[in-house]
Each structure stands twice: as C-alpha cells, then as structure tokens.
C-alpha positions in Angstrom: -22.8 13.8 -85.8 -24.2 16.4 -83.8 -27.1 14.1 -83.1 -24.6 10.9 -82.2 -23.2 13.5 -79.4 -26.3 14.6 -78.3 -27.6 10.7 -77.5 -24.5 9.6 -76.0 -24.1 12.7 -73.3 -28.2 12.4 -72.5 -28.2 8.6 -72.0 -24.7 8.8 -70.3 -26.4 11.4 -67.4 -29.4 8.5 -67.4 -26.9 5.9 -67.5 -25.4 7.5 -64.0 -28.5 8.2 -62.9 -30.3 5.3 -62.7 -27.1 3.2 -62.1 -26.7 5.1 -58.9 -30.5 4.4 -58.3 -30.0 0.9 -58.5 -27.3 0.5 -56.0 -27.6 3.0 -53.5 -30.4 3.9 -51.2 -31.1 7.7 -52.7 -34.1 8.4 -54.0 -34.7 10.5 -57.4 -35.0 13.2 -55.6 -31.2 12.8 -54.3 -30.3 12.3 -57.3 -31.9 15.4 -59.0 -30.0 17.5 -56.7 -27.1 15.9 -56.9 -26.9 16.4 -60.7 -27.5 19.7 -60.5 -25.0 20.3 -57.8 -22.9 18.7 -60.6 -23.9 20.2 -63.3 -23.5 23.5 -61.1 -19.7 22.9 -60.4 -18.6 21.9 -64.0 -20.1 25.3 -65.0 -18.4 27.1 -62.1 -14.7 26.1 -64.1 -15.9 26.5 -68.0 -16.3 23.0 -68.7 -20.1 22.6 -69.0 -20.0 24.9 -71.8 -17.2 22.6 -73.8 -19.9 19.9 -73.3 -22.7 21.7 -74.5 -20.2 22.9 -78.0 -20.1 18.9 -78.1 -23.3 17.9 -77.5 -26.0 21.0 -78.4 -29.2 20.0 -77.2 -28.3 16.7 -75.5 -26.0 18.7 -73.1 -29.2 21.4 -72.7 -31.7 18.9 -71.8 -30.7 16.9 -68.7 -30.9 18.2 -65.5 -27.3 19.5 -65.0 -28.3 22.4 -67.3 -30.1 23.4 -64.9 -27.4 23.6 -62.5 -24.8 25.2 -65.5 -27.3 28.1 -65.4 -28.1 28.8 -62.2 -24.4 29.6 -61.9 -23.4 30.8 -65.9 -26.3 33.4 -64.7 -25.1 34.5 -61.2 -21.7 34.5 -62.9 -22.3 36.6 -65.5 -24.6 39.0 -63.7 -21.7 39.2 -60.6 -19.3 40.8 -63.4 -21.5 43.4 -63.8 -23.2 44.0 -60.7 -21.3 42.5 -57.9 -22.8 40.9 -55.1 -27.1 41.9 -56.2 -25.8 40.7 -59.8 -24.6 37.6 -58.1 -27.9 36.7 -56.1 -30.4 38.1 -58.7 -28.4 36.4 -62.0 -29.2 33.1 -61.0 -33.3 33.3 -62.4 -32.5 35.2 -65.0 -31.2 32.4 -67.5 -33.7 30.3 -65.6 -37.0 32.1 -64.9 -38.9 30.8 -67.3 -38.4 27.2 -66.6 -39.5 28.2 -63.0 -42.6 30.1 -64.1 -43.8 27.1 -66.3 -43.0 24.6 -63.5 -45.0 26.5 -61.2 -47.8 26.9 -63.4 -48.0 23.5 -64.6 -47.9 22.2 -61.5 -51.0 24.3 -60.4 -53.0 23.7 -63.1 -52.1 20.2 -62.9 -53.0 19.9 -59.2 -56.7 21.5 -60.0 -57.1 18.5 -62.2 -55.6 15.3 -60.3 -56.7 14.4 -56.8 -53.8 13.5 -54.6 -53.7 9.3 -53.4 -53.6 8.5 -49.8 
C-alpha cells in the first residue's frame, strides 16, 4: 500500500506541476520555487510530515521536500540555538544534496559545451 501512496502523492506534485505549466506563462523554474515555497509552508505547521507517514519515499522525492527541510532544519536547530540555530539549521538536513548538486554540475560542465 505504501507503494500505492507513494505514486499517487509524486504524480499528484507532477500532476500540479505540469498542469500549471500548461496554462500559465511560468517557466520551470517558477514553478520549482514555487513548490518549494510550498513545500516550505506545509512543513512550517506539521503537515508535511503527516504526508511523508502517508506516502514514505513518494513524499521525500519531489521537490517540496526540499522546502519541508530547509525549514524542519532551521526549526529544529532554532529550539536549540535560537537565532544562529535558525540560519545555520537550514543546510544541515540539506547539505549534502547541495554538495552533490554543486559537484555534479561542475563536473558536468567540464564535459558538455554550452549552445549558443
């Protein structure tokens, strides 16, 4: 069942996404942000995390998580440290999918040449 959940809540997000892609003049990069401006605010109330019990990985995957930890990080870290635990919390659940982004993308632009 766990699976079920996990396909419906991922191809729902894709579902919104490329719905609003279709009839609106954003671009993907609009919508990026906007989903993880999203995914940012359901976190910010605790109901991200009820998504994530219901879907696992489906709820992990899409770009809202990324949102849900940039703030279940600052969160978490602004219990403990105030203000600096607020600001620094927000890379810690996310660091390493910065780090590999950054790399990737480096090694990535050593191998393709850019179009015109």
């Amino acid at each position: 069942m766990i699976y079920l959940n996990a396909f419906i809540f991922a191809g729902t997000i894709c579902l919104i996404g490329q719905i609003i892609l279709d009839n609106t003049k954003l671009t993907a990069g609009h919508i990026t942000s906007l989903f993880v401006c999203v995914g940012a605010f359901l976190d910010t109330f605790s109901i991200y995390d009820k998504f994530v019990l219901w879907a696992g990985g489906g709820a992990l995957v899409p770009i809202t998580s990324f949102g849900h930890l940039l703030i279940h990080g600052a969160l978490q870290k602004a219990n403990e440290f105030g203000l600096i635990g607020l600001l620094s919390g927000m890379f810690d659940l996310t660091a390493t999918g910065i780090i590999s982004a950054i790399i990737i993308s480096f090694f990535l632009s050593l191998i393709f040449n850019p179009k015109d």
